[in-house]
C-alpha positions in Angstrom: 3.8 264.5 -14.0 5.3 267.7 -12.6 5.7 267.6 -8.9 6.2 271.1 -7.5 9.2 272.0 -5.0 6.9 271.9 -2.3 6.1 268.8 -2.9 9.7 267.2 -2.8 11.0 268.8 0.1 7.7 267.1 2.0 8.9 263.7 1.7 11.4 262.0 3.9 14.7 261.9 2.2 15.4 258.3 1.9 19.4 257.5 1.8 20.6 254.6 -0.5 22.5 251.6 1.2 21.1 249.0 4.1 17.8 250.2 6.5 17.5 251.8 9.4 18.8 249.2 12.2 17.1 251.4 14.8 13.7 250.7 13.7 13.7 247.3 11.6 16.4 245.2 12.6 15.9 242.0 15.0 19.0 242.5 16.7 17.7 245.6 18.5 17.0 243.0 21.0 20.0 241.2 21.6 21.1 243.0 24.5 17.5 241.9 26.5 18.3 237.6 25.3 22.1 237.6 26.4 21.3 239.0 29.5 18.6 236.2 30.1 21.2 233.9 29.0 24.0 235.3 31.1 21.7 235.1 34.3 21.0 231.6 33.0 24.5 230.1 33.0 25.4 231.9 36.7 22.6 229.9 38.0 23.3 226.6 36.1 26.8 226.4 37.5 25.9 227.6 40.7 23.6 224.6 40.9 26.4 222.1 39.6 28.6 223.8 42.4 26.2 222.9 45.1 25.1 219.8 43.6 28.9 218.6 43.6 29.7 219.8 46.8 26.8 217.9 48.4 27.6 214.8 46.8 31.0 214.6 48.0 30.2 215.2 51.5 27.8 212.3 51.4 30.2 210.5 49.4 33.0 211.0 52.6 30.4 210.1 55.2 29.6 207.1 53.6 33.1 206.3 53.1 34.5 207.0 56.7 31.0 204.8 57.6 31.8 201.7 55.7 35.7 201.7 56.6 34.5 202.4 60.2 31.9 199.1 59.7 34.0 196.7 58.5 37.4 196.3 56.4 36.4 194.4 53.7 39.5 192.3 51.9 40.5 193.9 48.2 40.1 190.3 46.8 36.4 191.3 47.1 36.2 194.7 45.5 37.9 193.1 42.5 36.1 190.1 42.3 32.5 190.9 43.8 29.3 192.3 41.7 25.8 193.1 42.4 24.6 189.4 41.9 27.3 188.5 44.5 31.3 187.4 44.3 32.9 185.8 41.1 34.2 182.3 42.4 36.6 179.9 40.0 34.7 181.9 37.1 30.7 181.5 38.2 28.3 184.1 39.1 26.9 183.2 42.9 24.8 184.8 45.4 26.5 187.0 47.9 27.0 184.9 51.0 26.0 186.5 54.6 29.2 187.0 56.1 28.0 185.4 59.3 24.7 183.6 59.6 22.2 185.4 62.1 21.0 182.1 63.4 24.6 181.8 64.2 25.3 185.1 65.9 22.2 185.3 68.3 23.7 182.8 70.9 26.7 184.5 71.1 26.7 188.7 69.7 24.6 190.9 68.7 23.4 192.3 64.9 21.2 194.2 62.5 19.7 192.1 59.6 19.0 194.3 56.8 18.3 193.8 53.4 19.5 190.0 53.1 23.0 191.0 54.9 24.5 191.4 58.3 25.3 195.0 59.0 28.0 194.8 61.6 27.7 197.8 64.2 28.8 198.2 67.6 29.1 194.1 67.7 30.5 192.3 70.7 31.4 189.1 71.3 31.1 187.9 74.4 34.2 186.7 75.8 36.8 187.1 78.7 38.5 190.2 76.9 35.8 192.0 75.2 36.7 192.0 72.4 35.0 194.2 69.2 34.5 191.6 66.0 34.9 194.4 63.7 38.4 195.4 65.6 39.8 191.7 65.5 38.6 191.5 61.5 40.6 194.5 61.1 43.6 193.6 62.6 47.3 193.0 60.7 48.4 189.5 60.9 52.1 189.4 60.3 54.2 185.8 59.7 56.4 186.7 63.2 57.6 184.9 66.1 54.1 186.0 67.5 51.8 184.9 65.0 53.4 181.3 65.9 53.0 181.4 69.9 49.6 183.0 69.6 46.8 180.6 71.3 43.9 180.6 68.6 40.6 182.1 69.7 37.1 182.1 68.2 37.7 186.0 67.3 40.8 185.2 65.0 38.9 182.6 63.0 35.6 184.7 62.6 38.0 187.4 61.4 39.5 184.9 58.8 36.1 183.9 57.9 35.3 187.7 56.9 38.5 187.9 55.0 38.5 184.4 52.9 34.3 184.5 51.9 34.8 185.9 48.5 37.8 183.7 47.7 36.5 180.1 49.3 33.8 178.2 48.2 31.3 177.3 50.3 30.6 174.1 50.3 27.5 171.9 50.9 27.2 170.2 53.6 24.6 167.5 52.8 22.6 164.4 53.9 24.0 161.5 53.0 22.2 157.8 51.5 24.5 156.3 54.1 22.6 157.2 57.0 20.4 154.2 56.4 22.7 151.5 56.2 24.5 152.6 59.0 21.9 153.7 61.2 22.7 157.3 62.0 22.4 160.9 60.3 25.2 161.6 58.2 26.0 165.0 56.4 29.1 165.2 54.3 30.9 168.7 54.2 32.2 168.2 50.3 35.0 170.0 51.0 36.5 168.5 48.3 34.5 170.7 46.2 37.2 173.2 46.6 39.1 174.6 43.1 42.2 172.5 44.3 40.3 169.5 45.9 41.6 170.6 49.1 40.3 172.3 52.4 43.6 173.5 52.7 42.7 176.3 50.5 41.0 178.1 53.3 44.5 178.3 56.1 46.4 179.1 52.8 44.2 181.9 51.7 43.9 183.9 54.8 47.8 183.3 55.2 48.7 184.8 51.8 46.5 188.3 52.2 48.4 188.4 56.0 51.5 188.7 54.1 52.6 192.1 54.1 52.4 194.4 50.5 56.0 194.2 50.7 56.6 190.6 50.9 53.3 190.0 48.9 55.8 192.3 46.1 58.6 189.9 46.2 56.6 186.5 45.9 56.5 183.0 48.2 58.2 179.6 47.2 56.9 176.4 48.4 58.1 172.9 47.8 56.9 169.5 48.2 53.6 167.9 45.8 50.8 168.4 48.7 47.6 169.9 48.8 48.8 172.9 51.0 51.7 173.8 48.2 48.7 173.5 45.2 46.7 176.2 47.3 49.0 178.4 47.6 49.9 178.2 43.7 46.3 178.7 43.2 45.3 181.5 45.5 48.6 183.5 45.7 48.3 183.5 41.2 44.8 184.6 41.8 46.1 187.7 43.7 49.2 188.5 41.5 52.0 187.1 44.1 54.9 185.5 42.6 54.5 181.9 43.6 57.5 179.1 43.0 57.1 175.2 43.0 60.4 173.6 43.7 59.7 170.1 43.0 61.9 166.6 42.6 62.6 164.7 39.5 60.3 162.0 40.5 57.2 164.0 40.7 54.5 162.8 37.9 54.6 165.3 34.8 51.1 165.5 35.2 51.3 166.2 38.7 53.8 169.4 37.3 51.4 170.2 34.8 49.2 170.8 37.1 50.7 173.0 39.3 51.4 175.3 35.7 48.0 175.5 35.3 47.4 177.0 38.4 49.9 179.9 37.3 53.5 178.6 39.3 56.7 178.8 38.4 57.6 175.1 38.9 61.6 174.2 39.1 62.3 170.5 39.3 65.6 170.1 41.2 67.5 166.9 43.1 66.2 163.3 43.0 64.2 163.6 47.0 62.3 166.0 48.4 65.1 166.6 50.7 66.9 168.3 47.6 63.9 170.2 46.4 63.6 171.7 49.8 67.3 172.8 50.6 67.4 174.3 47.2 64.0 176.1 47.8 65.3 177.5 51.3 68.5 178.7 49.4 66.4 180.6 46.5 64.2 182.0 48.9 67.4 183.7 51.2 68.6 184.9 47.8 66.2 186.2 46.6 63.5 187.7 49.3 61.3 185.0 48.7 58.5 183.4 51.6 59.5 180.1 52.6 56.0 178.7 53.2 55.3 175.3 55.0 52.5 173.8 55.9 53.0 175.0 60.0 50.2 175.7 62.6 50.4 179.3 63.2 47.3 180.3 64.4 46.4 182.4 60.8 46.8 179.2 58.9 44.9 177.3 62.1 42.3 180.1 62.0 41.5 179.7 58.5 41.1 175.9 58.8 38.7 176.6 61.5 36.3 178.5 59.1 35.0 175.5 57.9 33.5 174.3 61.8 31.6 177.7 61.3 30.3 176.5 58.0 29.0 173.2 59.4 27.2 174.9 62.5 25.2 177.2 59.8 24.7 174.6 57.7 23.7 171.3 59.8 21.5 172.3 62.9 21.2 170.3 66.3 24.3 168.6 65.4 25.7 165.2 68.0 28.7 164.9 66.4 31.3 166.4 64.2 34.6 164.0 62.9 37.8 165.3 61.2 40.7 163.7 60.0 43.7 163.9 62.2 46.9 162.4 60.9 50.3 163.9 61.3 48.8 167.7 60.4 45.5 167.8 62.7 45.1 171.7 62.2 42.1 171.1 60.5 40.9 169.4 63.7 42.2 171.7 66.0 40.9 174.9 64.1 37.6 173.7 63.7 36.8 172.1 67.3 38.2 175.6 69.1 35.2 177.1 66.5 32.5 174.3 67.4 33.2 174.5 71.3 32.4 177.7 71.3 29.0 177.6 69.5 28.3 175.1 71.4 30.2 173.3 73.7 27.7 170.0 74.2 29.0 169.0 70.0 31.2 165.7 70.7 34.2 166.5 68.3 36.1 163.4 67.0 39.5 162.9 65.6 40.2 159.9 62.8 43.4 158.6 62.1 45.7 155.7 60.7 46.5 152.8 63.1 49.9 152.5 61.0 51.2 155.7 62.6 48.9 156.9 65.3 51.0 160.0 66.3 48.2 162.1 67.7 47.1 159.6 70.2 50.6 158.9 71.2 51.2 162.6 71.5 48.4 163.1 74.0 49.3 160.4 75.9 53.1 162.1 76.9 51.9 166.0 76.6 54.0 166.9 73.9 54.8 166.3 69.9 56.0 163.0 69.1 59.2 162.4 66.8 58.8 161.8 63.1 58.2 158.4 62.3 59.1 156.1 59.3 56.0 155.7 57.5 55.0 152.5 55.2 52.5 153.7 52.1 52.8 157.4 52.2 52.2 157.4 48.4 48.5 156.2 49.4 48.0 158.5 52.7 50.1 161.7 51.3 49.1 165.0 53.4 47.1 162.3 56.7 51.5 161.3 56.6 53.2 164.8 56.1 54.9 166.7 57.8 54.6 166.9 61.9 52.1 169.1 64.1 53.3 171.6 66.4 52.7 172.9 69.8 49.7 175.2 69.2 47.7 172.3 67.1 48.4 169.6 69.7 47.2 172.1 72.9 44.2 173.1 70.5 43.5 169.6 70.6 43.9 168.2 74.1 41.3 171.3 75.4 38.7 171.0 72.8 38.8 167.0 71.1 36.7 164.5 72.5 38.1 161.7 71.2 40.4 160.2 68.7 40.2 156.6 66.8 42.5 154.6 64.5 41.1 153.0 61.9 42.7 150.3 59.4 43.6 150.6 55.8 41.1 148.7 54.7 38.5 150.7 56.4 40.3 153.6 54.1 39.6 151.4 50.9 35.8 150.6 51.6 35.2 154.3 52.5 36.6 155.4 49.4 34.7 152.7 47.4 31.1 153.9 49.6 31.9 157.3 48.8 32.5 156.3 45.0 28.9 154.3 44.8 26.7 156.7 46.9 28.0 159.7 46.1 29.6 159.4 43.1 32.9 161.3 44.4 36.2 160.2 44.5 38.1 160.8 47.3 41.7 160.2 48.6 42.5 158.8 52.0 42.4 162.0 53.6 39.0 162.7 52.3 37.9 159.1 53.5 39.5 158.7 56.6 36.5 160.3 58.5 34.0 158.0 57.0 36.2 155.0 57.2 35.4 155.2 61.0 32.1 154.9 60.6 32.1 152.3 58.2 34.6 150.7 60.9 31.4 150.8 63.1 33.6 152.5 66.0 30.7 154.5 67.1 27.7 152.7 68.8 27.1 155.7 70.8 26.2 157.9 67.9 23.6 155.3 66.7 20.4 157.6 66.0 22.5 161.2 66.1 23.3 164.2 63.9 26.9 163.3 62.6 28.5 165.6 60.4 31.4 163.9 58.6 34.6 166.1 56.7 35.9 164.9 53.4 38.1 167.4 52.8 40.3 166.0 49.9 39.6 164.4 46.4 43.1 164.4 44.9 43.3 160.7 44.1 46.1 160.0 41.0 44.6 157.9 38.2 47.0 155.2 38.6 46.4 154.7 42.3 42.3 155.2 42.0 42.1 151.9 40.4 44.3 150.3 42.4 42.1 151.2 45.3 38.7 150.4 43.6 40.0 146.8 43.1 41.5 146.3 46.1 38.5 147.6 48.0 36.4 145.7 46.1 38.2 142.5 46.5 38.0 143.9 50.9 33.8 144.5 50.6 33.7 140.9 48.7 32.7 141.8 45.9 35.4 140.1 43.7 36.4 136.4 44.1 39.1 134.4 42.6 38.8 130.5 42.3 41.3 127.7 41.0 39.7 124.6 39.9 41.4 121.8 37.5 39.1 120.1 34.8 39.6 117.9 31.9 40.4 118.5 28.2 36.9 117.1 27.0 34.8 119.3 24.9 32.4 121.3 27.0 33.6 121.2 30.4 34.9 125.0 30.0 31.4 125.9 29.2 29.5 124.1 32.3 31.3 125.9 34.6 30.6 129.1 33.0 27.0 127.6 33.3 27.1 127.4 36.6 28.5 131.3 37.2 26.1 132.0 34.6 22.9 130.1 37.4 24.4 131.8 40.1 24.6 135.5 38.4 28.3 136.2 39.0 30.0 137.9 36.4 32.9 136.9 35.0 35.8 139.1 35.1 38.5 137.2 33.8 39.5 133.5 33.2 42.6 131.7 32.4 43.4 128.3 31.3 46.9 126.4 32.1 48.0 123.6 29.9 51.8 123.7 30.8 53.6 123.3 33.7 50.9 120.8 35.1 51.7 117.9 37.6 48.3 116.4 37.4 46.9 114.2 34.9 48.0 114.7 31.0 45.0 115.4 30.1 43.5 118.1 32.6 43.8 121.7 33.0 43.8 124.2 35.2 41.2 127.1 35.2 41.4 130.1 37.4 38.6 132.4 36.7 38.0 135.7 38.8 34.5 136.9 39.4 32.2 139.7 40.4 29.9 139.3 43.0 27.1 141.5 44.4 28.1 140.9 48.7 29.5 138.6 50.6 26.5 136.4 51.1 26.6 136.3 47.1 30.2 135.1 47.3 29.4 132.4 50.0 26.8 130.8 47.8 28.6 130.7 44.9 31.4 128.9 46.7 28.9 126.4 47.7 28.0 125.5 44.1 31.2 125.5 42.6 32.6 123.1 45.5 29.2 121.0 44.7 30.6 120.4 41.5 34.0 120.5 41.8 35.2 119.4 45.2 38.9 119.9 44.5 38.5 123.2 43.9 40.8 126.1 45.4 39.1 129.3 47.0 41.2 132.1 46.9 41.0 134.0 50.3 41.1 137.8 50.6 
């Protein structure tokens, strides 16, 4: 085909290479999408801008709200979740920091959401005083802190400081109520992670400590249950903590004490050794010399467990604590009970082998330390002396104090064993020894709440106790009778313990060493019984058939 000139110089001229971008290509319109983009991202991080700068305002209120509410203790932003504190490894329910039933005789509050929100509280007093303002307030091991009279602000405060590290512990009705004729709640403080209501003065004692001193560590000597708290609680909040103990201590006493994260130094033969060289290491070295003293933070923390009871028990008679040598846990609590109600008869228990809180009443003053037969068995009831603050504490706010005997100790401890299935020491019994005792008719019918508030009985000396207590309730007799060689006789007098239902125990027969006849023996049998009225009848049958035989007396 012939195309004419014309023809060619018509048609576009068409260049070789890539196309026209201006009229084909997509990105033509690139400029219009990064502009929507650019707009975009301005208003993106101008909405993260505001969005961050409203948060942290809300973020500061709230935080200058809750520090202005309430200073809550660091041991419970470490160890508290949303299903409530961490305590000795469980998962519990948060507790209310102070029951409203509690607070409406006395303050005022806002129940919200299962918890007391504390604003603007008051409680009613001479001075005025704001709750929040004594819960806040320093507490410093001066001269002060042990002159300072203890008032029911200073142990509400160490109840708001200790909750997340103390267990609390039931307080519950007891099968004992019906054979001795009145209502009887134990407070199990022995429920404790050391066995101990000590825990609680130690506690609030050891996060009063400066950071400082807190930094450099305590030291403690002596095996008690005040010096196994304080290993316990001031481990749990990373404070140094030394054990300066005798040569004579049990290892597994020692062992223990490890466990619970000290640094235990055995040193000198007494504890009057262990103690000087603890006072030395402690000037050496910066260490807190702690003894179990009754400044009024260790005497405020005590008294967190009277709080406890008046929640937990309502329309109570009577309340009775052990007393002993230490009685801050009696003082403490009875300031805390005569304030929530002052019509609560508050009773004192102690040994009638050293009854230095009666004798200290009766002259106005702290009595000297006395020798003391047994301590092995009463331990902390026979340690170290009260002071001044305790002893006023109790004069003002104690109704009454009562001795009670050993044996009383023995049979509470066995009552406690049977009905409760807990074993207790003598400072954990000593309270119910006095009702076992029968020394109060008056509270026939009441609301008595009874304190065991220690269960660190050694094995050695638990079944010392449970036999001797059980030999005191007669419920184990021992009989001498002497019988003749003849085939048979052996067994008709296990016939007639066998008619009469006593268990034998053990039985021993003596051929030597016999003044009698040649041919007779001597038997000595010991036997279980189920009461004393068991006991008396089979006496009767064994004299019935052996009239020359010897009953061995308690």
């Amino acid at each position: 085909m012939i195309l004419s000139g014309q023809g060619i110089m018509d048609r576009p001229r068409v260049l070789p290479g890539p196309r026209s971008l201006a009229l084909t290509s997509p990105g033509s319109f690139l400029p219009p999408y990064g502009a929507v983009v650019g707009v975009l991202l301005h208003l993106f991080v101008y909405f993260v801008a505001v969005f961050y700068s409203s948060a942290k305002k809300l973020f500061t209120k709230k935080h200058e709200s809750s520090v202005r509410k309430t200073d809550v203790p660091s041991y419970c932003e470490i160890h508290c979740c949303k299903d409530g504190p961490i305590r000795n490894g469980h998962i519990g329910q948060r507790p209310l920091s102070i029951n409203p039933e509690r607070l409406k005789d006395f303050g005022e509050e806002d129940y919200l959401n299962g918890g007391v929100n504390l604003w603007e509280m008051k409680i009613i007093s001479h001075n005025e005083e704001l709750l929040r303002d004594s819960a806040n307030r320093p507490e410093r091991l001066n001269q002060s802190t042990f002159n300072k009279f203890i008032s029911f602000e200073d142990i509400s405060a160490a109840a708001f400081k200790i909750q997340c590290g103390i267990q609390k512990t039931p307080c519950m009705y007891s099968r004992l109520s019906k054979q001795y004729g009145m209502d009887i709640y134990l407070k199990k403080e022995f429920l404790q992670y050391t066995g101990s209501v000590k825990e609680r003065g130690v506690l609030y004692l050891l996060l009063s400590l400066s950071q400082d001193q807190q930094r450099k560590g305590v030291i403690v000597t002596s095996d008690s249950n005040f010096s196994m708290a304080v290993a316990y609680h001031a481990s749990e909040h990373q404070i140094p903590v030394f054990v300066i103990m005798s040569t004579s201590i049990m290892p597994a006493r020692v062992k223990m004490y490890r466990d619970y994260g000290a640094m235990v130094i055995s040193y000198g033969s007494t504890a009057r050794d262990s103690q000087l060289h603890a006072k030395r290491l402690a000037q050496e070295n910066g260490y807190l010399y702690l003894e179990e003293v009754d400044s009024f933070v260790y005497l405020s923390g005590l008294g967190t467990m009277g709080l406890e009871i008046y929640e937990q028990v309502p329309k109570l008679d009577a309340v009775i604590f052990p007393a002993g040598t230490h009685c801050g846990l009696l003082a403490g609590s009875a300031a805390a009970l005569k304030h929530l109600n002052p019509h609560i008869s508050v009773i004192g228990v102690e040994s009638e082998s050293f009854p230095v809180l009666q004798q200290s009443l009766k002259v106005g003053h702290p009595v000297e330390k006395q020798v003391r037969s047994n301590q092995h068995f009463y331990r902390d009831v026979s340690g170290p002396c009260f002071g001044t603050n305790s002893l006023q504490l109790t004069g003002k706010f104690v109704d009454k104090v009562v001795t009670v005997r050993e044996e009383d100790i023995l049979i509470a401890m066995l009552r406690m064993l049977e009905y409760e299935r807990a074993t207790v020491d003598a400072e954990g019994a000593i309270g119910l020894a006095a009702v076992v005792a029968g020394k109060f008719p008056e509270l026939k019918g009441k609301r008595v709440a009874v304190a065991i508030c220690s269960g660190n009985l050694e094995l050695p000396l638990m079944k010392q106790c449970i036999d001797r207590a059980l030999t005191l309730d007669n419920r184990v007799c021992k009989f001498s009778t002497h019988i003749s060689d003849c085939p048979g006789d052996i067994s008709k007098l296990l016939e007639i313990l066998a008619r009469e239902e006593a268990r034998v125990l053990d039985i021993k027969q003596e051929h030597m060493y016999m003044t009698s006849d040649l041919f007779t023996s001597e038997v000595t049998c010991i036997a279980e019984t189920r009461d004393k009225m068991h006991s008396m009848q089979l006496k009767n049958a064994l004299l019935n058939r052996y009239p020359m035989m010897t009953w061995m007396e308690r």
